[in-house]
C-alpha positions as CSV (number, residue, x, y, z in Angstrom):
1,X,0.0,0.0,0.0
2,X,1.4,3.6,-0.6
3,X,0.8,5.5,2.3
4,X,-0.6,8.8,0.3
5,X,-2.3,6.9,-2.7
6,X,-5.0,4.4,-1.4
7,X,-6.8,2.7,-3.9
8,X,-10.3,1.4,-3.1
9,X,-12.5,-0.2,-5.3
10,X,-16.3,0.1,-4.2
11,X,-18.8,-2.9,-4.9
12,X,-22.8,-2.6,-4.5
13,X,-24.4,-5.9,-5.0
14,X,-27.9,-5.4,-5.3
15,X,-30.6,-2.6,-7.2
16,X,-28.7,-0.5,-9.9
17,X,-25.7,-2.6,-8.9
18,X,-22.0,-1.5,-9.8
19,X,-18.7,-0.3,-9.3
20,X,-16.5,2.3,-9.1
21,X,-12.4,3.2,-7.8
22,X,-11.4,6.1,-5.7
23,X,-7.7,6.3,-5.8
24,X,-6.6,9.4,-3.1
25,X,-9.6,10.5,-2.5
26,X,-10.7,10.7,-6.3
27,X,-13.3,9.1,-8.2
28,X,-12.0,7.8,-11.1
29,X,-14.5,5.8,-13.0
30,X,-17.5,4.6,-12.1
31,X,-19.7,1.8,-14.3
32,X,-23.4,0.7,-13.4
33,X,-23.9,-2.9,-15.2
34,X,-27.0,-2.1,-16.8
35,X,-25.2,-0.6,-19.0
36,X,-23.2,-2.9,-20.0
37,X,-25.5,-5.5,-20.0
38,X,-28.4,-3.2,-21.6
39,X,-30.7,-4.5,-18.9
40,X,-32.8,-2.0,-17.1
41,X,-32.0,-2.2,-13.1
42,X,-29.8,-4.6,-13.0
43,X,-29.7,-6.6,-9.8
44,X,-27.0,-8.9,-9.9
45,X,-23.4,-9.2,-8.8
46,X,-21.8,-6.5,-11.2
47,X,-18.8,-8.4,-12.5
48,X,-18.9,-6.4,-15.9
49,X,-18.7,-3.7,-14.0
50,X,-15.9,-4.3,-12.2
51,X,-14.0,-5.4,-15.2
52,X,-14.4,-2.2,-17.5
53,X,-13.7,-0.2,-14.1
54,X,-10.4,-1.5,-14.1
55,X,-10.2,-0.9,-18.0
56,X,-11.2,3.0,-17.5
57,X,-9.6,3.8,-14.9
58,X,-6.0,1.4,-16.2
59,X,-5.7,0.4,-12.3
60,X,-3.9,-3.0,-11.6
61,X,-6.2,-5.2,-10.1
62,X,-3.1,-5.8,-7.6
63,X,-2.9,-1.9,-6.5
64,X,-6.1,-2.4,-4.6
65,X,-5.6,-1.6,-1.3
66,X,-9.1,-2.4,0.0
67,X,-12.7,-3.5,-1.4
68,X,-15.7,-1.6,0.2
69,X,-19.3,-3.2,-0.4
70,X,-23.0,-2.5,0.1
71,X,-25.7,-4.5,0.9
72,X,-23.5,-7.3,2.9
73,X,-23.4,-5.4,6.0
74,X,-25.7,-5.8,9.0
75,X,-27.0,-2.0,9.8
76,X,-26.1,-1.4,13.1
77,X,-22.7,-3.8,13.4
78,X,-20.8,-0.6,14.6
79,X,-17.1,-2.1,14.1
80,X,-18.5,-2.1,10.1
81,X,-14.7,-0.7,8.7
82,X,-12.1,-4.0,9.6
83,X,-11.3,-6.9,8.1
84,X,-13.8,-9.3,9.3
85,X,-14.5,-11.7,7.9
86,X,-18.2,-12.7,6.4
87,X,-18.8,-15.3,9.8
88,X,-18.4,-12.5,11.9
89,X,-20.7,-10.6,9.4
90,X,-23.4,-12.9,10.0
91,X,-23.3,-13.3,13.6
92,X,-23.6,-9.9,13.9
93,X,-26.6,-9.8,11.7
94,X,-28.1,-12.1,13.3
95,X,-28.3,-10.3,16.8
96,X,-29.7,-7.7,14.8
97,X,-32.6,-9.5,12.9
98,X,-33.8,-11.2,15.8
99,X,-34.3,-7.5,17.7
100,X,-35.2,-5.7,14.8
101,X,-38.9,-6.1,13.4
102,X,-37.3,-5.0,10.1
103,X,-34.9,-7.4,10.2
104,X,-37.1,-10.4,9.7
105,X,-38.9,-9.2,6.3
106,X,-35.2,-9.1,5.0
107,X,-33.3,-12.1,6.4
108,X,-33.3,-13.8,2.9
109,X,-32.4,-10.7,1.2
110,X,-29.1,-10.7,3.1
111,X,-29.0,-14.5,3.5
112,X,-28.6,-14.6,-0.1
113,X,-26.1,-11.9,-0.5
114,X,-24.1,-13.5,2.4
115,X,-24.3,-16.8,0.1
116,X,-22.8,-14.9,-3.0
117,X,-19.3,-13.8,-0.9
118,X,-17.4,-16.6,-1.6
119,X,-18.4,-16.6,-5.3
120,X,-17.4,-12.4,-4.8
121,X,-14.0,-13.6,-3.5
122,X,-13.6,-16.1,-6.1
123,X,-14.5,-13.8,-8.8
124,X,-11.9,-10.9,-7.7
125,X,-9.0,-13.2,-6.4
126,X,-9.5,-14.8,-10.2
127,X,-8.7,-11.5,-12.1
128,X,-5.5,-10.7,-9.1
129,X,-7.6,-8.4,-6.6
130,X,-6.0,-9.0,-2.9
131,X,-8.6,-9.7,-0.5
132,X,-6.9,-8.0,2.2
133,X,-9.1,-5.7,3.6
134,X,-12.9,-6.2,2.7
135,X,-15.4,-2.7,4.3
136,X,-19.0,-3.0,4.6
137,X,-20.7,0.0,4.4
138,X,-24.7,0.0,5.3
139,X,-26.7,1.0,2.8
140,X,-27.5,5.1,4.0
141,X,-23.6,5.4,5.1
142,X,-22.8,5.3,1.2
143,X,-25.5,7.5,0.4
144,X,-24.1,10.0,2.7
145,X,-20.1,9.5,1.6
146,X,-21.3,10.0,-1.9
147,X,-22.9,13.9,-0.7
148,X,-20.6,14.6,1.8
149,X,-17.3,13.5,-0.2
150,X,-18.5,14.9,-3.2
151,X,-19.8,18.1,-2.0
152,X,-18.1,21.4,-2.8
153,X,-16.7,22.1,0.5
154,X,-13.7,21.5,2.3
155,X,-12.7,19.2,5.2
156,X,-13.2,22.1,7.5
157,X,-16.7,22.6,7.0
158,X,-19.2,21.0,8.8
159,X,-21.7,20.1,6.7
160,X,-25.2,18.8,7.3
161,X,-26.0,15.3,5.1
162,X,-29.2,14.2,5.0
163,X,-30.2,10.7,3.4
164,X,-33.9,9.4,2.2
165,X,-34.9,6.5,0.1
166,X,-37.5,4.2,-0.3
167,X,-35.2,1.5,2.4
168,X,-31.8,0.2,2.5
169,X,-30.5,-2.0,5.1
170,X,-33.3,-1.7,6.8
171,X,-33.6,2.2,7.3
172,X,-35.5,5.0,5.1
173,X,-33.4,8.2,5.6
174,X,-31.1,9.4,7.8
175,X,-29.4,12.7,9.6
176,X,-25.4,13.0,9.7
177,X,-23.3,15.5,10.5
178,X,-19.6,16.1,7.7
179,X,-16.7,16.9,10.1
180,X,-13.2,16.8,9.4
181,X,-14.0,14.0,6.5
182,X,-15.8,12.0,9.1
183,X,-19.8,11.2,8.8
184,X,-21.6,11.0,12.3
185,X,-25.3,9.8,12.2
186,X,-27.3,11.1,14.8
187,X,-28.8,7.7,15.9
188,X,-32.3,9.7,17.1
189,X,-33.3,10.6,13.5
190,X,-33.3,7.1,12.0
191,X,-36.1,6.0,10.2
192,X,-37.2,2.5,9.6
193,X,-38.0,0.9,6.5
194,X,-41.9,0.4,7.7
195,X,-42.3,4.1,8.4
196,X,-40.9,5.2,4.8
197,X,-41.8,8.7,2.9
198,X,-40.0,7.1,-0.3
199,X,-41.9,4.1,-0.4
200,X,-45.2,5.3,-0.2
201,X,-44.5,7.8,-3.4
202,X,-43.9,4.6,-4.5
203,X,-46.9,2.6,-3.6
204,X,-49.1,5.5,-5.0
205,X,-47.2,5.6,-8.4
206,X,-47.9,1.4,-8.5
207,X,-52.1,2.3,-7.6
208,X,-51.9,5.3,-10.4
209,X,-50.5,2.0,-12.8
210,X,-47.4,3.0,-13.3
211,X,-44.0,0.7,-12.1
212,X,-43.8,0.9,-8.7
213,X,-40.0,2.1,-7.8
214,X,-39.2,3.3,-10.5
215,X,-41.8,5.5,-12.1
216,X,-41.9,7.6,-9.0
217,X,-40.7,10.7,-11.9
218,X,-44.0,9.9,-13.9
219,X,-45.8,11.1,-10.5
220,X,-43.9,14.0,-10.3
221,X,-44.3,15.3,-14.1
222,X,-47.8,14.8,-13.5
223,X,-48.4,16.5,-10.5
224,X,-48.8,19.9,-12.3
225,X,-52.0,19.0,-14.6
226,X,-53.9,17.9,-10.9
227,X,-55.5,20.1,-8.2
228,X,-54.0,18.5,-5.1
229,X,-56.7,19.9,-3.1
230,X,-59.4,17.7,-4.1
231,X,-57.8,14.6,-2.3
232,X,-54.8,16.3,-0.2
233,X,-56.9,15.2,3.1
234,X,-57.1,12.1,2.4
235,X,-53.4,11.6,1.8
236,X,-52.0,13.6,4.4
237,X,-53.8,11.0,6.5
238,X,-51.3,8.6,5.2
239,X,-48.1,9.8,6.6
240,X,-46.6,12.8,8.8
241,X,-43.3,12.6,12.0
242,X,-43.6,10.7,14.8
243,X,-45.1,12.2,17.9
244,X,-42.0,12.6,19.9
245,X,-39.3,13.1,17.3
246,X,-39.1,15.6,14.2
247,X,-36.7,14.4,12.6
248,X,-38.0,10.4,12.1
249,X,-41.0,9.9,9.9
250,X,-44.1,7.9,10.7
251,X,-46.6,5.7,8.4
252,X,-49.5,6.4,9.5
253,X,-51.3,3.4,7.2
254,X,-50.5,1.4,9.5
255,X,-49.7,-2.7,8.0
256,X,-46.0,-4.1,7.9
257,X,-45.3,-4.6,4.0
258,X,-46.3,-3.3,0.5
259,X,-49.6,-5.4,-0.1
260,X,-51.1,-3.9,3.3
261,X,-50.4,-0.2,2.8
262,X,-51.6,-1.0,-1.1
263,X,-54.8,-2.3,0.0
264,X,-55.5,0.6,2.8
265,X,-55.0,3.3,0.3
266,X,-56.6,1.9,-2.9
267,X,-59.5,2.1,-0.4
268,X,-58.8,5.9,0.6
269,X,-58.5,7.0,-3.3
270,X,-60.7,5.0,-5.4
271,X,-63.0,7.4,-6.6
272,X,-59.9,10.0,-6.8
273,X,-58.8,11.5,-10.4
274,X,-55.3,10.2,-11.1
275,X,-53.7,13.7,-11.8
276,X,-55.4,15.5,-8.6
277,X,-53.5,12.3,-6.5
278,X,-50.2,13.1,-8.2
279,X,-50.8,17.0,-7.5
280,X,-51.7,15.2,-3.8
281,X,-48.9,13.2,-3.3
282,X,-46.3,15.4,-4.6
283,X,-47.8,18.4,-2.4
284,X,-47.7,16.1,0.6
285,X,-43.6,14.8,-0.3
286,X,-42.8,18.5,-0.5
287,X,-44.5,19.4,2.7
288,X,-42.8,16.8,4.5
289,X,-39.1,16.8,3.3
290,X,-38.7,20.9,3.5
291,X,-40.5,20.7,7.1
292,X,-37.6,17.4,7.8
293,X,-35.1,19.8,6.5
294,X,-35.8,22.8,8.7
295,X,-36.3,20.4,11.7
296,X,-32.9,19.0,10.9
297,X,-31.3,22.0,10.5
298,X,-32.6,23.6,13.8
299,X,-31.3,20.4,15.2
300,X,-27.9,20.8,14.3
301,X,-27.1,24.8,13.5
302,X,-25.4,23.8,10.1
303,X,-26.7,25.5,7.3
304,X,-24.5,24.0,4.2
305,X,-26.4,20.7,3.2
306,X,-25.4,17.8,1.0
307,X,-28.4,15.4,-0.1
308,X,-28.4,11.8,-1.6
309,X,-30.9,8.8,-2.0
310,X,-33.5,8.3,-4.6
311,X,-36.2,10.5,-2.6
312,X,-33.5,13.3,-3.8
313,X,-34.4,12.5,-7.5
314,X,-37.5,14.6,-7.4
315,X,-36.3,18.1,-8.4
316,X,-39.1,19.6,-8.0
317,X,-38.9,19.5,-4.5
318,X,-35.0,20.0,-4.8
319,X,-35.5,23.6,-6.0
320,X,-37.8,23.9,-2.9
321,X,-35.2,22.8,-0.5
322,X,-32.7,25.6,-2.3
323,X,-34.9,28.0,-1.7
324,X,-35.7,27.6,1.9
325,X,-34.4,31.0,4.3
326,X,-32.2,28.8,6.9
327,X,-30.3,27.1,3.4
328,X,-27.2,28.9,3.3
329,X,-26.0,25.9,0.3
330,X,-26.9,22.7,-1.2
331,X,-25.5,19.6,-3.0
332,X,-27.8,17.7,-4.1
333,X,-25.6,14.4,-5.7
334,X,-25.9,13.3,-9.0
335,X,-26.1,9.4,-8.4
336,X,-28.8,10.0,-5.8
337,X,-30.3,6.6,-6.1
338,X,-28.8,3.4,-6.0
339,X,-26.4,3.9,-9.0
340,X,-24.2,5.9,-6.4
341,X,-24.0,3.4,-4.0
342,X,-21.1,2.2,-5.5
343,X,-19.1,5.1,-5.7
344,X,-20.4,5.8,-1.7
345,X,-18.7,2.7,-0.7
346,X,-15.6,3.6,-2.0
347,X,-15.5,6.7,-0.7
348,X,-16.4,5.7,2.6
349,X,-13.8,3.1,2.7
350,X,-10.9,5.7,1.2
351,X,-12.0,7.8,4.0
352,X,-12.4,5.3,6.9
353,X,-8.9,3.5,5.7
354,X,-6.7,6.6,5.4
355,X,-8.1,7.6,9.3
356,X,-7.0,3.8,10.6
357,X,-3.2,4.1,8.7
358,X,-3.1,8.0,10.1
359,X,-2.8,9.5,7.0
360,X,-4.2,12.6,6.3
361,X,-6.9,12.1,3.6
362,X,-7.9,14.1,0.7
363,X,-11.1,15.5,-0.4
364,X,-11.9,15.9,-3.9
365,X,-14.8,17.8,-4.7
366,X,-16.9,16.6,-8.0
367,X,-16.4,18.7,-11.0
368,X,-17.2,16.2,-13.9
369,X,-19.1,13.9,-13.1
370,X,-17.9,11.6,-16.2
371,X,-16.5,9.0,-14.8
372,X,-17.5,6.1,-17.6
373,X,-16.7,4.4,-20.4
374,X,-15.1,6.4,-23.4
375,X,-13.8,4.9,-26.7
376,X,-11.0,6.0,-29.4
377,X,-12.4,6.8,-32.7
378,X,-10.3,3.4,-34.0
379,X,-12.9,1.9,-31.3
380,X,-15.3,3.2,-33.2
381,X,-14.5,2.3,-36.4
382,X,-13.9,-1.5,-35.7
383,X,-17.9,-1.6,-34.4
384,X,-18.9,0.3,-37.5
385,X,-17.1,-1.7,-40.2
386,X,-18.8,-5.1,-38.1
387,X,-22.2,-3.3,-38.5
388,X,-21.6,-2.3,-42.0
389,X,-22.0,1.4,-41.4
390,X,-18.6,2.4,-41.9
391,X,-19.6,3.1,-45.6
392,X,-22.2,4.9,-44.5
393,X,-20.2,7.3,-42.5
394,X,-18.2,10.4,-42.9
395,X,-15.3,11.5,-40.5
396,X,-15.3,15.1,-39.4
397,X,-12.7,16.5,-38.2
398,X,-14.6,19.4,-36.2
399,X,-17.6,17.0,-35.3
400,X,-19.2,19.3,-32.5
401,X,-19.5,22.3,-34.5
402,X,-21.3,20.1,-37.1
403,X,-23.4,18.5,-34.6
404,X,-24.6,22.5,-33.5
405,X,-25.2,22.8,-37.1
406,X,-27.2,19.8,-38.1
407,X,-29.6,20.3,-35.6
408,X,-30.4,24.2,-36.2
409,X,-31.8,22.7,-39.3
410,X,-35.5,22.0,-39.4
411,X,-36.7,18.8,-38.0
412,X,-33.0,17.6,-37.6
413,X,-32.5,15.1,-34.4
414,X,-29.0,13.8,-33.7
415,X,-27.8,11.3,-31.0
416,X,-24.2,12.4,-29.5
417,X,-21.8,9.3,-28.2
418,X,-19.1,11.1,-27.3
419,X,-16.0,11.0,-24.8
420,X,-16.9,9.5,-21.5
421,X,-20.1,8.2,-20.1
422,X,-22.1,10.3,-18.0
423,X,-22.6,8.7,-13.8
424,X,-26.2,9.1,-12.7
425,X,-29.0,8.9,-14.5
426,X,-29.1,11.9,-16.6
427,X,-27.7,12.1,-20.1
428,X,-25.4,15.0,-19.7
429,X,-24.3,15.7,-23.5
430,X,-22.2,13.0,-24.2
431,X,-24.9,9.8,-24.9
432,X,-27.5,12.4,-25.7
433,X,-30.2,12.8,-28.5
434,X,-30.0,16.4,-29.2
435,X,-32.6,19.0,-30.8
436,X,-34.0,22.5,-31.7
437,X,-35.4,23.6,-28.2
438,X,-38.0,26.0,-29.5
439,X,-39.5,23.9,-31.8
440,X,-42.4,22.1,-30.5
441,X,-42.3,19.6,-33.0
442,X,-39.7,17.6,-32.3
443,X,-41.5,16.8,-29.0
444,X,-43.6,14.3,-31.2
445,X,-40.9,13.6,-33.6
446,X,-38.6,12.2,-30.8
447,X,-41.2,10.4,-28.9
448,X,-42.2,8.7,-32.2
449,X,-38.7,8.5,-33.1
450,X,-37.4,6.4,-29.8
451,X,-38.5,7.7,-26.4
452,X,-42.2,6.5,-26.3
453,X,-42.3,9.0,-23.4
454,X,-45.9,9.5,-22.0
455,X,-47.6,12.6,-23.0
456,X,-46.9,14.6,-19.9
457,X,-43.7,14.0,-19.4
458,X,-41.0,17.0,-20.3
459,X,-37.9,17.4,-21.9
460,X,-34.6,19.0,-20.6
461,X,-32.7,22.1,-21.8
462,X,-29.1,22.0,-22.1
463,X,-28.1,25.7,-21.3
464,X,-24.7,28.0,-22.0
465,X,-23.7,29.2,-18.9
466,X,-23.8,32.5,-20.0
467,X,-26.9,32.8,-20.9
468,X,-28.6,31.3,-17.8
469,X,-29.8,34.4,-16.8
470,X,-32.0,34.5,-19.8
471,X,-34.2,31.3,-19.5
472,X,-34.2,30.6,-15.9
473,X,-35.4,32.6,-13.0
474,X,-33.2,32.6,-9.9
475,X,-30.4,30.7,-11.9
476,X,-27.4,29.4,-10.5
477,X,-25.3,27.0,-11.9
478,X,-26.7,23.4,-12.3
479,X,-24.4,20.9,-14.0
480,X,-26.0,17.5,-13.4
481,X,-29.9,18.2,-13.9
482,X,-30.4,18.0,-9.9
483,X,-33.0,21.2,-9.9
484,X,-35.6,22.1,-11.6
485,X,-36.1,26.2,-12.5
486,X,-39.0,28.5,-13.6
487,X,-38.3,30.4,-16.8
488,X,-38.6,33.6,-17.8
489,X,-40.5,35.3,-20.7
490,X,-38.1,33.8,-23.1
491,X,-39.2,30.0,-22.2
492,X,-41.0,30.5,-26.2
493,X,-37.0,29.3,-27.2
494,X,-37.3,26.5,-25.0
495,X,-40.9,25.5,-25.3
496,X,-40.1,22.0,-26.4
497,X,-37.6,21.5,-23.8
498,X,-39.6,22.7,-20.2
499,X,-42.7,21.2,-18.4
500,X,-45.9,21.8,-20.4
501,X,-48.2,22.9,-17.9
502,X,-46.2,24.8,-15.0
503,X,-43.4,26.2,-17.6
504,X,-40.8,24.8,-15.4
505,X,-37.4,22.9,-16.7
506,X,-35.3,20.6,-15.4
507,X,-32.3,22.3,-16.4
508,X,-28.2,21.6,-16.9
509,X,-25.9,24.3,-17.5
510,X,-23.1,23.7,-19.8
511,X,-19.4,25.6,-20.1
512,X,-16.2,24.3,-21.0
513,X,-15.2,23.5,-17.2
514,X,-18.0,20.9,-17.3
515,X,-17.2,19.5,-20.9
516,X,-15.8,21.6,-23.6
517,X,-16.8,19.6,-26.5
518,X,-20.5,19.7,-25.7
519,X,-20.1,23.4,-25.0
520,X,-19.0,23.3,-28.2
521,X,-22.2,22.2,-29.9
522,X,-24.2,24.6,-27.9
523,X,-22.4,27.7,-29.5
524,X,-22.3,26.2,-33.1
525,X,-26.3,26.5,-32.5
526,X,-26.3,29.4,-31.4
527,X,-24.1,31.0,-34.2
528,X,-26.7,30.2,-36.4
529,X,-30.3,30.5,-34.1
530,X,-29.6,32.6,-31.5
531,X,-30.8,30.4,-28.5
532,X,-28.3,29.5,-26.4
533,X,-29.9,25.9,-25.5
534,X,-30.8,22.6,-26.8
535,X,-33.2,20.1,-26.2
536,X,-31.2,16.7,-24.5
537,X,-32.5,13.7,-23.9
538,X,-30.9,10.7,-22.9
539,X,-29.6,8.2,-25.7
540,X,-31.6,4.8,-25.3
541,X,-34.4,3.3,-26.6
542,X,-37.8,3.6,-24.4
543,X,-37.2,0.7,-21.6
544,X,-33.2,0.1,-21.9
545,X,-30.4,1.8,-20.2
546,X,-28.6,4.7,-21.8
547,X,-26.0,2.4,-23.9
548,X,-22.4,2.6,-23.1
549,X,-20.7,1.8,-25.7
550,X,-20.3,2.1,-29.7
551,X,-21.8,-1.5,-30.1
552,X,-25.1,-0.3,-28.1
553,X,-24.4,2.9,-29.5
554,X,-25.3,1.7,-33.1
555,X,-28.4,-1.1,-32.1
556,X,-30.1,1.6,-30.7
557,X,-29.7,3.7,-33.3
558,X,-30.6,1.0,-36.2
559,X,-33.2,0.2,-34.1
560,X,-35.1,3.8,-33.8
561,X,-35.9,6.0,-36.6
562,X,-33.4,8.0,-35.9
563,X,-31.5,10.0,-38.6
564,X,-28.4,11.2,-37.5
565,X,-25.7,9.8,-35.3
566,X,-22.4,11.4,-34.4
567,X,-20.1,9.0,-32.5
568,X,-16.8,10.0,-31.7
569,X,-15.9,11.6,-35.1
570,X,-17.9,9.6,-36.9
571,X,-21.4,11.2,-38.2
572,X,-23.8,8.6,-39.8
573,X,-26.9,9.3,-41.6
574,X,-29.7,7.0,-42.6
């Protein structure tokens, strides 16, 4: 191990599994293996993932000087960060499940994960990763690392860290307290899985029809067409704090599990319209979390606060948060969900290993958040002779000034591979389908095109920096599509690119700090519109992952009726 370059290679194992390193305190790539595998939510051991990791990052397996892993650890095993090994795990876990009422519902969860860490040893010895220090990190201890480690401050600011998701390791959200690149939980402001703000969005998106889990964004788009008053009663029935603590949430539905909460409010909204119980439920998250986040911050006096967990996914409510008198900043992190966990973990265990050897550890602040898979244009051209589009092709030396062009042209959509994939969820420029933002009409001509996206549903603006001031009211910059921002009376040049109904967007702001060859394209439009935006939207067919790679790259776009694609310097047309 070298004393003042740890290398720690972070493992979750369960929803949105993957991996990610951290060498000195620095994320250096990061893979989900949905991706790779072009399989929506992936579950399963991420062994891709780990692989191409490795490959992106050019990391020896051998340099590893520790593996840190979610969804192995028992929640409250407090000695979580030595090298015990998966025996000790379990005995521990066991003490816990058998006082926890929690604990029970997920035995066989764990049980089977605890099954799987030989087969993880195996798998890592195999391709020459020591096994000599293995972390656990719950579930809401890697949503917090990935906030607090990412956040924009420095080791000497305390920072307040708040976690909620639908349930991880047995918990819902959480309250910490950043000091000195160490997370403290305040153990009073736990909430369990039962008593869960997340999950219920998430049983009322599964009544409204849609997937329940993961359409929770459907809910939220929606909420603007509804009058939340009609049924907000009846749904603030359903959930509020607990009588003797504000900072731990309570079910007030009463029932243990999904099917009993399901049951108890089909009955309470049956003869409710769908949209006024979107308006309802949203009005009711929103109430809730900002009221959590004031009670948290009178709690602790800190007034700088770094958010993660899929609850944090809902922008609307982000923008709220921003806006709230007693925030002095926020940091809301890209990778709120699961997909994050990963790079969590291995933060976490960067952090908690440098502190046991005594070395002074490093904080790196997220700029880019492009921490994927990028290919050479030789890459490139190997999948596009093997596809038979190589013929078909033109190189372009100056590719993102032609992209800018070809879309200023009427009715002209073009998909972007480019450079390094985007962590998160969002397309952030570089495996983006890109358009004319003013232009209402490529609204229907996408959707038809590939995104099958339900009527209600918005696009996103990609923005210059410099001209944030004209589209967006109260702007500040917003590089990874974490907010959401009312627009001004010049929203006509992003009318295809903002939410219908409420004229709000969910916005990213571009310059050449955040990536220069996507800045690039934004200006070539605007030589020849004016409008300093575009219209992005993520590169996938409707139900897939974002693809990362040229192979997925070009089957998606064979497979659409998409027109143009620019990949590296590469720009095909059908």
């Amino acid at each position: 191990m070298s004393k003042n370059n740890l290398v720690v290679l972070g493992i979750h194992t369960h929803h949105e599994s993957g991996a990610s390193i951290v060498k000195n305190g620095e994320v250096i790539a990061a893979m989900n293996e949905d991706r790779i595998r072009n399989i929506k939510h992936y579950e399963d051991y991420p062994t891709k993932s780990i692989e191409e990791v490795f490959r992106i990052s050019k990391v020896d397996p051998s340099e590893i000087d520790a593996i840190a892993i979610t969804n192995v650890a028992e929640p409250r095993f407090k000695k979580k960060f030595s090298p015990y090994t998966e025996y000790f795990n379990i005995i521990a876990y066991w003490s816990w499940v058998t006082s926890n009422s929690d604990g029970l519902r997920q035995l066989s969860f764990y049980h089977h994960n605890f099954n799987k860490i030989h087969d993880m040893k195996k798998s890592l010895s195999k391709i020459g990763v020591p096994l000599k220090q293995i972390i656990f990190v719950e579930h809401h201890l890697a949503h917090a690392a990935s906030a607090y480690y990412l956040s924009p401050w420095s080791l000497n600011d305390d920072v307040l860290v708040l976690t909620a998701d639908g349930q991880g390791d047995g918990l819902s959200s959480t309250v910490n307290i950043g000091k000195k690149g160490k997370i403290d939980r305040l153990m009073d402001s736990e909430t369990n899985a039962r008593d869960s703000l997340g999950e219920l969005y998430s049983i009322v998106s599964g009544f409204l029809g849609m997937h329940y889990g993961y359409h929770a964004g459907k809910v939220m788009g929606l909420a603007p067409y509804g009058n939340a008053a009609k049924c907000i009663n009846q749904i603030k029935r359903m959930h509020g704090f607990d009588n003797t603590n504000s900072l731990i949430f309570k079910n007030k539905l009463g029932g243990i599990h999904y099917f009993q909460q399901s049951v108890r409010i089909e009955k309470s909204l049956r003869n409710q319209r769908f949209d006024n119980i979107a308006a309802a439920m949203q009005e009711l998250y929103e109430t809730l979390t900002l009221t959590w986040v004031k009670n948290a911050i009178k709690k602790t006096g800190i007034h700088k606060l770094a958010f993660a967990g899929g609850n944090f996914q809902n922008v609307k409510a982000n923008q709220k948060i921003l806006s709230l008198e007693e925030v002095d900043d926020a940091f809301f992190c890209p990778a709120a969900s699961d997909e994050g966990l990963a790079v969590g973990a291995a933060l976490q265990g960067y952090f908690a290993l440098a502190f046991k050897d005594g070395i002074v550890p490093n904080k790196v602040p997220l700029k880019k958040p492009y921490f994927g898979s990028s290919f050479s244009n030789d890459e490139i051209k190997h999948s596009l002779e093997k596809n038979n589009l190589l013929i078909k092709s033109t190189f372009v030396d100056d590719i993102d000034e032609e992209v800018g062009e070809l879309i200023s042209k009427q009715d002209n959509v073009v998909a972007r591979f480019s450079g390094k994939m985007e962590w998160g969820p969002r397309a952030l420029g570089n495996r983006s389908i890109l358009a004319d933002p003013s232009d209402q009409n490529m609204i229907r001509k996408i959707n038809q095109a590939i995104k099958k996206r339900d009527f209600w549903m918005p696009f996103a603006p990609s923005i210059l920096s410099n001209r944030l001031d004209d589209y967006l009211e109260n702007s500040r910059d917003s590089p990874y599509m974490t907010l959401t921002f009312d627009t001004t009376e010049k929203r006509d040049e992003l009318s295809a690119a903002i939410h219908p109904y409420d004229f709000s967007c969910r916005a990213q702001t571009v310059n050449s700090e955040y990536n220069p060859g996507y800045e690039k394209v934004l200006k070539s439009f605007e030589k020849k519109t004016g409008i300093g935006a575009v219209l992005n939207t993520s590169f996938n067919i409707h139900g897939y992952p974002i693809g990362y790679d040229p192979e997925l790259a070009i089957k998606t776009f064979t497979n659409s009726d998409l027109k143009y694609l620019a990949i590296g310097n590469y720009l095909i047309k059908k």
